[in-house]
Structures are given as structure tokens and as C-alpha cells.
Backbone as numpy.savetxt, mean C-alpha at the origin, in Angstrom:
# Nx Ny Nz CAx CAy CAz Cx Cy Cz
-5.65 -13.63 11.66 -5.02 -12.53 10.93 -5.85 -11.26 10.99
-7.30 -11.29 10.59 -7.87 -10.16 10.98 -9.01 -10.33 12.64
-9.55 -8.83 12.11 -11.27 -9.22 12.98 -11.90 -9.45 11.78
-12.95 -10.08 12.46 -14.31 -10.25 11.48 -14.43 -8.91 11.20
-15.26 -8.92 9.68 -15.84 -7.66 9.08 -15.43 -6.65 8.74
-13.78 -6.59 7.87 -13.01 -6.23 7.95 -11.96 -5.75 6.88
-12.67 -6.85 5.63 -12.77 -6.66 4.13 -13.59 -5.92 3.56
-13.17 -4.99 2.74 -14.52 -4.15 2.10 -14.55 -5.00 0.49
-15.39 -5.34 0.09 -15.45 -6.05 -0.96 -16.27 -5.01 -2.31
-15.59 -4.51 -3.59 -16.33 -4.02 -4.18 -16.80 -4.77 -5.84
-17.89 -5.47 -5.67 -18.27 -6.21 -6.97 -18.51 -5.44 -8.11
-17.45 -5.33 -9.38 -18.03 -4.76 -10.23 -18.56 -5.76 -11.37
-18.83 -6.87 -11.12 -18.73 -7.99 -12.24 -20.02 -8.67 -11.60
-20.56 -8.36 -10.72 -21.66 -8.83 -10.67 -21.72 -10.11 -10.04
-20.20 -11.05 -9.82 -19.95 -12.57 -9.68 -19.49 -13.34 -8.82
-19.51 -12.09 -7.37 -18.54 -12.93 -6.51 -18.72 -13.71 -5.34
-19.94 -14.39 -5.47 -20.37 -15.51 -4.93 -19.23 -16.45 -4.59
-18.95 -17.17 -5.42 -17.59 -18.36 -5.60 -16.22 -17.49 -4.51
-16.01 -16.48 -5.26 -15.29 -15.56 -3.92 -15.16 -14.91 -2.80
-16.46 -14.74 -2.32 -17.06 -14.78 -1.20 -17.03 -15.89 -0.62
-17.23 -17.18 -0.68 -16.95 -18.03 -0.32 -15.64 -18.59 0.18
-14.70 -18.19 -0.45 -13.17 -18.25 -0.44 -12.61 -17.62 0.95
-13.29 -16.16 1.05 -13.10 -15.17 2.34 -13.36 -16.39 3.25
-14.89 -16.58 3.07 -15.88 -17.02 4.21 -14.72 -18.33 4.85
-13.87 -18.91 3.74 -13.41 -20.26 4.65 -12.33 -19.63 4.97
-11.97 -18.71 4.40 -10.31 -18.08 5.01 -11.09 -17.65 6.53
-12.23 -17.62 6.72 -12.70 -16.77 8.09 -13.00 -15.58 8.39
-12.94 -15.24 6.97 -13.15 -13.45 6.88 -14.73 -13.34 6.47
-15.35 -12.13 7.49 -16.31 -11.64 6.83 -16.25 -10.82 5.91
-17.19 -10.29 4.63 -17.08 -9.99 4.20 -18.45 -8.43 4.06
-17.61 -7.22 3.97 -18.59 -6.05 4.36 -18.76 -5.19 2.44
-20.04 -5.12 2.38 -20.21 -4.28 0.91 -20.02 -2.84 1.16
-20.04 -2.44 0.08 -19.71 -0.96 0.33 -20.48 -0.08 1.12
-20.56 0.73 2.09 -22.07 1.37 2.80 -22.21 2.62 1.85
-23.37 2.74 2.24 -24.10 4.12 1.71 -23.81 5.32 2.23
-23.15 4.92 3.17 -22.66 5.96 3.83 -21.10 6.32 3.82
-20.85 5.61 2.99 -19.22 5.62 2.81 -17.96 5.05 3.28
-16.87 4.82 3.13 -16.04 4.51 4.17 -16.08 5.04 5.99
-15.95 3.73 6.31 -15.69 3.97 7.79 -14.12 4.15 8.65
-13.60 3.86 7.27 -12.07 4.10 8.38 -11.36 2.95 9.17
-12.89 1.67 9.69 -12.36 0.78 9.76 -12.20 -0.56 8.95
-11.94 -0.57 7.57 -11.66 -1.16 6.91 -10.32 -1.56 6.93
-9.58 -3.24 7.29 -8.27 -3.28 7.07 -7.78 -3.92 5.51
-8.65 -3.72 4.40 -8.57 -4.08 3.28 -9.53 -4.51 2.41
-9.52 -3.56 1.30 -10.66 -3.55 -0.07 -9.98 -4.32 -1.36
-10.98 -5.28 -1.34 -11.03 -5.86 -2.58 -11.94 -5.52 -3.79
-11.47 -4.99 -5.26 -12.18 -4.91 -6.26 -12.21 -6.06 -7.09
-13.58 -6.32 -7.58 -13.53 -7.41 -8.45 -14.43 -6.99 -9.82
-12.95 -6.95 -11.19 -13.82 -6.10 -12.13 -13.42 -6.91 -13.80
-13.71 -6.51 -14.72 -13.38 -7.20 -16.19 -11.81 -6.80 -16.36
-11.77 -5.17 -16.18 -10.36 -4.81 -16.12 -9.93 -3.80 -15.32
-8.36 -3.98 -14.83 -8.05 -2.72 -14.21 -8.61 -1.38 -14.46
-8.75 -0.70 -15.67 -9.18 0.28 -15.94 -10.49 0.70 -14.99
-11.61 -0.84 -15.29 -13.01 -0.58 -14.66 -12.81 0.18 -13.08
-11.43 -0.46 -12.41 -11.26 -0.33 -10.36 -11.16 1.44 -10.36
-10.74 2.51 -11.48 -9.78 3.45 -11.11 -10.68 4.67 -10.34
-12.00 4.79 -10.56 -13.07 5.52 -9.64 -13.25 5.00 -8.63
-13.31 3.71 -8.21 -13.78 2.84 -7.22 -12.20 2.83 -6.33
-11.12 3.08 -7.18 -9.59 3.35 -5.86 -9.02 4.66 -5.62
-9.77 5.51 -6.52 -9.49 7.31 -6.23 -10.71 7.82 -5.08
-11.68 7.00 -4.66 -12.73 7.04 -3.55 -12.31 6.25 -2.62
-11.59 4.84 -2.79 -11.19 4.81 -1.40 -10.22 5.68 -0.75
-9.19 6.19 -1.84 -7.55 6.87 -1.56 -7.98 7.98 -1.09
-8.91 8.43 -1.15 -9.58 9.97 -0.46 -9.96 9.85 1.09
-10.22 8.47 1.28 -10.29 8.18 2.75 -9.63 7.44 3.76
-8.74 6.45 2.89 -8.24 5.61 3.37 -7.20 5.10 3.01
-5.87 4.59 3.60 -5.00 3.91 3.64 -4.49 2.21 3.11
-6.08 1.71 3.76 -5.70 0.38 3.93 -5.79 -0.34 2.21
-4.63 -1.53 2.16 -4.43 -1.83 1.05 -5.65 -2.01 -0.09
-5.88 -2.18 -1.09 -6.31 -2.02 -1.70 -5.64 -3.61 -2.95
-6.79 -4.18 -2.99 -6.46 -5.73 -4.31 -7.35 -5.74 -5.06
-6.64 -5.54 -6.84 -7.85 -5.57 -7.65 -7.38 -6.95 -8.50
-8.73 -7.64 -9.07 -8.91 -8.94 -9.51 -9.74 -8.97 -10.52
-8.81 -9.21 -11.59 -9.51 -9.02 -12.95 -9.58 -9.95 -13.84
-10.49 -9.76 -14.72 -10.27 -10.89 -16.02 -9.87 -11.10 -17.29
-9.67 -9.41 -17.56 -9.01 -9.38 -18.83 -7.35 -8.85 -18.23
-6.44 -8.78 -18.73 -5.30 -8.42 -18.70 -4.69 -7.41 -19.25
-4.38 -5.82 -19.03 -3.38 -5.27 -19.73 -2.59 -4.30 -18.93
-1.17 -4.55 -19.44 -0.69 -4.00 -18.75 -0.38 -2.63 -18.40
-1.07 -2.06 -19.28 -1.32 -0.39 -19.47 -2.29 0.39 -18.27
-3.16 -0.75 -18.27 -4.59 -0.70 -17.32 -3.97 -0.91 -15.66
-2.82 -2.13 -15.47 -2.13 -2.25 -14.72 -1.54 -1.07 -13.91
-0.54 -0.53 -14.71 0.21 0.26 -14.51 -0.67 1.53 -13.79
-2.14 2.12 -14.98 -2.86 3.11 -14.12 -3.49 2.39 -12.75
-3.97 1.78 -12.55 -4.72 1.05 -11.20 -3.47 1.43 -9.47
-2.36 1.15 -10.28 -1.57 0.95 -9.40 -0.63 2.36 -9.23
-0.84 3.41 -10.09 -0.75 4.56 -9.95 -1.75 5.50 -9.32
-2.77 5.04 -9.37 -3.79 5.47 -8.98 -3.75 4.99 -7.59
-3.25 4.20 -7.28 -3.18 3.67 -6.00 -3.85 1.98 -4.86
-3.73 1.23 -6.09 -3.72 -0.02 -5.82 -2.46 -0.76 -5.90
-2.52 -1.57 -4.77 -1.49 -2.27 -4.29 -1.07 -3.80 -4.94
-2.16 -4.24 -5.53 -2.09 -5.25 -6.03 -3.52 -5.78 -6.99
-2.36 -5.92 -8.60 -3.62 -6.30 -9.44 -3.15 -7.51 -9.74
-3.67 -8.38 -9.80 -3.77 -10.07 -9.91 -4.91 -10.83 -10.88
-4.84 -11.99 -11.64 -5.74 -12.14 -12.23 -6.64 -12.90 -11.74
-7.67 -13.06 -11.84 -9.09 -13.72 -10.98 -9.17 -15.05 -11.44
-8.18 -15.36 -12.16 -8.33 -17.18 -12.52 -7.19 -17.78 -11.67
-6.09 -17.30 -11.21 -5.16 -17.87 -10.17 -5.28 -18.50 -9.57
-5.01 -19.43 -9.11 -4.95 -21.12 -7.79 -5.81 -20.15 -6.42
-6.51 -21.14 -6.45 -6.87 -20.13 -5.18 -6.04 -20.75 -4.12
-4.79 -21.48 -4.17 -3.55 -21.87 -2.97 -3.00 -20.16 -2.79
-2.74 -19.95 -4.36 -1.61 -18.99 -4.09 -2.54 -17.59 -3.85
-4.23 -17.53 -4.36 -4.20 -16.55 -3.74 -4.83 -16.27 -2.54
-5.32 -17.34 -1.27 -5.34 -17.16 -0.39 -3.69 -16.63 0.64
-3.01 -16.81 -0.70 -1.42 -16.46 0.33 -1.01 -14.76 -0.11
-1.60 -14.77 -1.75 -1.66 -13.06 -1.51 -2.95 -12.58 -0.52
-3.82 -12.85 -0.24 -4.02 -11.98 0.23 -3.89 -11.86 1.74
-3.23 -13.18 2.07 -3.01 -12.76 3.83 -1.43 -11.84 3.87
-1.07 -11.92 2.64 0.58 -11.20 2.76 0.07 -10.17 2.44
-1.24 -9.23 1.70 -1.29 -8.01 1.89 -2.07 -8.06 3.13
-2.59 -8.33 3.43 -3.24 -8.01 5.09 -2.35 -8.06 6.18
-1.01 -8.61 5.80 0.33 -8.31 7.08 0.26 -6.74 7.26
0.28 -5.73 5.86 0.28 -4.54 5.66 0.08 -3.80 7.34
-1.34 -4.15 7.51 -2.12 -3.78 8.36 -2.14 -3.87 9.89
-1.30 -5.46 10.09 -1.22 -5.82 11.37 0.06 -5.35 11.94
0.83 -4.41 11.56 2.52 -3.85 11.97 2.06 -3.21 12.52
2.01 -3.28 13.78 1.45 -1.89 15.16 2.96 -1.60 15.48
2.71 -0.18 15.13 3.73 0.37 16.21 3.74 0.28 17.60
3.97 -0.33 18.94 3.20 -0.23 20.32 3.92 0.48 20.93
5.39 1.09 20.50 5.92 2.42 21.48 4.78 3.79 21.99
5.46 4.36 22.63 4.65 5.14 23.23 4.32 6.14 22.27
5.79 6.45 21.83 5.78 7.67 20.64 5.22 6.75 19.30
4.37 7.59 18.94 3.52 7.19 17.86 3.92 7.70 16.25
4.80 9.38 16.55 5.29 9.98 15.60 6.20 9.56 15.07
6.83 9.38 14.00 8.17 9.16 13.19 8.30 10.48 12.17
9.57 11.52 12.69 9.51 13.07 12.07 10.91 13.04 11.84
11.32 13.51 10.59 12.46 13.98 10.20 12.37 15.19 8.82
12.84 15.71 9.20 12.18 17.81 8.44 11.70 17.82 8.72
10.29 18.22 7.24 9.02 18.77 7.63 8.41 17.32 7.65
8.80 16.10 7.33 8.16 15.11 6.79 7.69 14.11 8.27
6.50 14.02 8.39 5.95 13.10 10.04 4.72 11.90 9.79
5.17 11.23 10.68 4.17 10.00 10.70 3.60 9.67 11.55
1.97 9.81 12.07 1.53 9.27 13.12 1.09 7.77 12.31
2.05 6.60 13.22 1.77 5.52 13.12 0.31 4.93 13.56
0.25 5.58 14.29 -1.52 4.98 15.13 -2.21 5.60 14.11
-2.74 6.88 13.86 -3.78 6.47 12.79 -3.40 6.50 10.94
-2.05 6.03 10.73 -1.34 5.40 9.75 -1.67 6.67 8.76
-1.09 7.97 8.98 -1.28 9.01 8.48 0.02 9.66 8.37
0.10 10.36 6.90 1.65 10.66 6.30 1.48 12.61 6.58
2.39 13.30 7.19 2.48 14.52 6.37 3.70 15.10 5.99
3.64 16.24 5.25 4.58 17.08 4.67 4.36 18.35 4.76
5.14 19.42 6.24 4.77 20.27 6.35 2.97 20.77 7.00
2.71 19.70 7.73 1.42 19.69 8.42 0.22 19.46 7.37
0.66 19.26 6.08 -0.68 18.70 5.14 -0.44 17.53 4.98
-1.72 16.85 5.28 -1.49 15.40 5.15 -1.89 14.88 3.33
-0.74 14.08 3.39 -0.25 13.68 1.90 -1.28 12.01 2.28
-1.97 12.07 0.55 -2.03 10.37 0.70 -1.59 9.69 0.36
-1.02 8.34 0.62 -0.47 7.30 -0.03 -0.86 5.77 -0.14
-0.72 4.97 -0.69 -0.97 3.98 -0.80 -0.34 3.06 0.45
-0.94 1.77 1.02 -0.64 0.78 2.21 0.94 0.33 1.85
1.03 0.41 0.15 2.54 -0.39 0.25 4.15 1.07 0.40
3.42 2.82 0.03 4.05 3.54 0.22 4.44 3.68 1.22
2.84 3.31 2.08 3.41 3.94 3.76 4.35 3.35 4.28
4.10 1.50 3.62 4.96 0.41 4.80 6.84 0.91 4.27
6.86 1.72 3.04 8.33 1.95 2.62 8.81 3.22 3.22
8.14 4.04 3.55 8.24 5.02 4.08 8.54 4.40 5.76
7.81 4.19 6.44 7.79 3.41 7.96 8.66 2.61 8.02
9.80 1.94 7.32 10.43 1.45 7.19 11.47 2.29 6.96
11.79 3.46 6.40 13.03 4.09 5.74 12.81 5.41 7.04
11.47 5.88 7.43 11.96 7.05 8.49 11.87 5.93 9.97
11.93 5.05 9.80 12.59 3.88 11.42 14.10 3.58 11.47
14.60 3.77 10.76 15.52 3.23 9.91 16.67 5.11 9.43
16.54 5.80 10.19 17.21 6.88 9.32 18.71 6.99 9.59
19.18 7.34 8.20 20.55 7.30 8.18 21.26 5.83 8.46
20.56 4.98 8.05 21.10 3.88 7.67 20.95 3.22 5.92
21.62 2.82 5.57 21.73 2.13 4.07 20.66 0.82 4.13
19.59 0.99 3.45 18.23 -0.22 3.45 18.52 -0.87 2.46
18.77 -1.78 1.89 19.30 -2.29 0.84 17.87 -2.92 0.13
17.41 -2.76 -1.01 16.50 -2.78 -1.62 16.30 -4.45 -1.11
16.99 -5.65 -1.06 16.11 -6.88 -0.89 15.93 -6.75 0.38
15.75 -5.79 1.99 15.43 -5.72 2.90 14.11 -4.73 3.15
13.81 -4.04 2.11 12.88 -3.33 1.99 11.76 -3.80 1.69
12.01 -5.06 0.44 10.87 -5.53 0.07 10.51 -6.35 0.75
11.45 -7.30 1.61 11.36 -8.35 2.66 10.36 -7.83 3.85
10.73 -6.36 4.17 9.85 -5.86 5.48 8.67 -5.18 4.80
8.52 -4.93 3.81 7.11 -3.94 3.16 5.84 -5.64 2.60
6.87 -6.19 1.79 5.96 -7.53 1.10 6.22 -8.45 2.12
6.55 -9.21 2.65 6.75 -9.94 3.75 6.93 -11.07 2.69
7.58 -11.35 1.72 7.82 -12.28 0.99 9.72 -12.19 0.31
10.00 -13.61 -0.33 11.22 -13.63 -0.03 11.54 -12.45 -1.63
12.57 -11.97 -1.42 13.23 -11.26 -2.43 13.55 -11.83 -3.75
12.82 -11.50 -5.00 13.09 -12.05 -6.40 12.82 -11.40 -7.22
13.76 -10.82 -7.70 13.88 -9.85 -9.18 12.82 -8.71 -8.98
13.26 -7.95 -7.49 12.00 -7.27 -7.04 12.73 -5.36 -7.22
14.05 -5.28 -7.95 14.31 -3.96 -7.92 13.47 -3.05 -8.36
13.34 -3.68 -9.61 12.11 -2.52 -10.59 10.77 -2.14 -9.69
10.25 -3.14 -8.87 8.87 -2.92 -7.95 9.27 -1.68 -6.99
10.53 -1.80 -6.46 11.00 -0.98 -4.78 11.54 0.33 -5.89
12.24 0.37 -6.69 12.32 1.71 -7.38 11.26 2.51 -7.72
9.91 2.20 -8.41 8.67 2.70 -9.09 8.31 3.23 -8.05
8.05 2.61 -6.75 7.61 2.88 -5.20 8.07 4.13 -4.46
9.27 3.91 -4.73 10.57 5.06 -4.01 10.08 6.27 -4.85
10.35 6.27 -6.06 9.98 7.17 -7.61 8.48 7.91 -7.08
7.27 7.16 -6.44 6.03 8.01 -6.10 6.27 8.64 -4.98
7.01 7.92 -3.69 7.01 8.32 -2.50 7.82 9.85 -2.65
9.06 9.74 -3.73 9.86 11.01 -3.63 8.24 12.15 -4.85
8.01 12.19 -5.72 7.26 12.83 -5.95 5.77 13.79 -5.07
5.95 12.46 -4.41 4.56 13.25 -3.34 5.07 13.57 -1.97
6.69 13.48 -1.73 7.26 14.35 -0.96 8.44 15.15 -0.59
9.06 14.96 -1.82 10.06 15.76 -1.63 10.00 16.97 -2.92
10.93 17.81 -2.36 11.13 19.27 -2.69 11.15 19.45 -3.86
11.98 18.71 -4.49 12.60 18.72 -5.86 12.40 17.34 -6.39
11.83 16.03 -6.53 12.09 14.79 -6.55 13.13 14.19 -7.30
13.58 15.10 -8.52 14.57 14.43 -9.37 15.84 15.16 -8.36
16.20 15.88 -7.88 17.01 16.47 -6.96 16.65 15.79 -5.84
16.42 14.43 -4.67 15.84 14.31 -3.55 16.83 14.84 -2.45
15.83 15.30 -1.03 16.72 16.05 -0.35 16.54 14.94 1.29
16.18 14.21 1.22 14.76 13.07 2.21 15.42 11.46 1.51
14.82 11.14 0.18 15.85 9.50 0.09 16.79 9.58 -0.73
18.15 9.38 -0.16 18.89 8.96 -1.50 19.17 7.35 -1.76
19.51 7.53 -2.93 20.20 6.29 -3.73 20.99 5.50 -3.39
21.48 4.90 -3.14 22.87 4.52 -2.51 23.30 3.24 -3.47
23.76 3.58 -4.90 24.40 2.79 -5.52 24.45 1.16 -5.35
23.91 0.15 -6.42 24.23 -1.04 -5.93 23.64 -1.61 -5.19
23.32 -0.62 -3.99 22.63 -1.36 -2.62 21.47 -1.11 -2.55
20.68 0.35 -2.40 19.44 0.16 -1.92 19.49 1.64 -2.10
18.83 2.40 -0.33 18.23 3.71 -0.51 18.55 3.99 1.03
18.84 5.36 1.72 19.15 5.63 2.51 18.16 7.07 3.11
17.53 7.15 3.99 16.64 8.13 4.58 17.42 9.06 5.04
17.89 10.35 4.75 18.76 11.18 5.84 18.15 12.01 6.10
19.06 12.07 7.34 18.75 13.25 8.48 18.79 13.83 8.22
17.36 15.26 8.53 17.82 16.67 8.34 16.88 16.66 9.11
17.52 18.30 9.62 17.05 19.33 10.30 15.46 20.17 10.09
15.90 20.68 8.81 15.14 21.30 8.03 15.38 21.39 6.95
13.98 21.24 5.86 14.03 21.18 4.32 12.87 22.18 3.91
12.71 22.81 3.38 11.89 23.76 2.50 10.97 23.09 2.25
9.56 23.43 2.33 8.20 22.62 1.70 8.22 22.74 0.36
């Protein structure tokens, strides 16, 4: 699933021996944070902290550099703390006492994130001002590059591949989560809800995704849209 060395692991708990270990038999190495900062080639950071709240400096420093998903693993629970982590731009908060069956299976289903190569020639995906170079998994709007989170991009890469067709919300989550569809509207709406804020014109007016009643969400074509 990956290369070696490939996880960025950030300990805030001081404890993750026992979880390190877990990588090590999944086959993953495991890389600490450098001193020198992100490298870019990271295909996924893990935080390990008491609570969401503790990850939200430690995921506003990766989101400044990087794309790749982002899993925080905690021990206390709230869902307030939740909600910011994952606004802030984590992809997945989970609790650190979980089966480790099920979470060696989250975390190879967020590391699918990563392995969707585009291999066409054309690398861009552009409709308005809004463009995607798939190769180095970079969003813009109007030539400024916007950041987003690994699970925005895969909804976005999915809806401008896809334009002017009707995506029906359990096909969205099927190709973004790579898992089967269950009581997953509220997740693909909240998602849609950031993606239109950090790119469209008007977001409660969208001019880029609409709604499409019942079913899902539809990417349209345009020409040109106003930044």
C-alpha cells in the first residue's frame, strides 16, 4: 500500500510505542517530525494526543504544507473538539482504544486517499477559474492556490472528473472513502458545505456545485465565473 517511510507520526502523549509497533507489522515505517519541517513527501500524518483540541496547532502546520491525509487518535472524547480538528482540517478523529482489526482497516482506507494517480497525460482538471493539478495534488481558484484537506480534494477530483453529471451522494462517498455507503449524507454534505466556502463566489448562492435534490450534487460547466 505504501513506500517505506512514509507516515509522519506526531506523539503528543508521549506513548506510542505499542503503536508504533502496529505500523511496524502493518510494514510501515514510521518517520518523526523533522526539524526541518515537512518534506512534501509524506503520504500520511498521524497525531496521537489526550484530545482533539490538543492536534489543532500540530494540523494548521501540516495544512500550510501539505495535503496528505491527516488521522488524529485520542483518548478523551468530545465532540465539540471533534468537530474543530476536523474543521481545521483533519480527516479522521478516532478513538485510540479501538480493535486494532478495525483500525488497521482505517487506516489503509485513508491511505487509498493517496494512491489514486491520475496517469493521463493531462494532469489539469479546469472548469472557470477553478483548476487542479492532479500530479502535485494542488487546488486553485483564480491562480491562488486554495488549501484543502485529502478528503476535500478526493470530492472535488471526483465532481470536476465527473462534470455535468448528477454524483449521487452514496457514489461520492464510495469513490472519496472507499468504503460501503451507510447513513453517510450528513458526512458528504459538511464536506460539500467547506469545499463551496473555500471556493465559490457566493457559497450560499453556489455557481460551481449544485444540489440536485434527493440524489446527490452536480459540478457544472462554466465558462467563466467571477473570483
Amino acid at each position: 500500500m505504501y513506500n517505506s517511510g512514509n507516515v509522519s507520526l506526531y506523539d503528543l502523549r508521549q506513548e506510542s510505542t505499542p503503536f508504533t509497533h502496529l505500523l511496524d507489522d502493518m510494514g510501515l515505517r514510521v518517520n518523526r517530525p523533522s526539524p526541518y519541517g515537512i518534506t512534501g513527501n509524506e503520504q500520511m500524518f498521524i497525531i496521537l494526543c489526550d484530545s482533539p483540541k490538543e492536534s489543532l496547532a500540530v494540523i494548521k502546520e501540516i495544512r500550510g504544507e501539505s495535503l496528505a491525509p491527516i488521522m488524529v487518535l485520542y483518548s478523551r472524547y468530545s465532540e465539540l473538539e471533534n468537530v474543530l480538528a476536523l474543521e481545521k482540517g483533519a480527516d479522521l478523529c478516532l478513538s485510540a482504544d479501538m480493535g486494532q482489526r478495525e483500525l488497521r482497516a482505517r487506516i489503509k482506507a485513508l491511505g487509498r486517499h493517496t494512491s489514486r494517480i491520475n496517469e493521463s497525460e493531462n494532469s489539469t482538471l479546469t472548469n472557470g477559474v477553478i483548476s487542479m493539478d492532479t500530479r502535485r495534488r494542488a487546488v486553485f481558484r483564480g491562480g491562488e492556490c486554495v488549501p484543502m484537506t485529502a478528503t476535500e480534494y478526493g470530492i472535488l477530483e471526483y465532481l470536476l472528473s465527473n462534470v455535468g453529471d448528477v454524483c449521487p451522494v452514496e457514489e461520492i462517498y464510495r469513490n472519496v472513502w472507499h468504503e460501503k455507503p451507510f447513513s453517510i449524507k450528513k458526512t458528504v454534505v459538511e464536506h460539500i458545505r467547506r469545499i463551496r466556502c473555500k471556493l465559490e463566489p457566493d457559497p450560499h448562492r453556489p455557481s460551481y456545485i449544485k444540489a440536485v435534490t434527493g440524489v446527490g450534487y452536480c459540478m457544472v460547466g462554466v465558462s467563466n465565473v467571477a473570483v
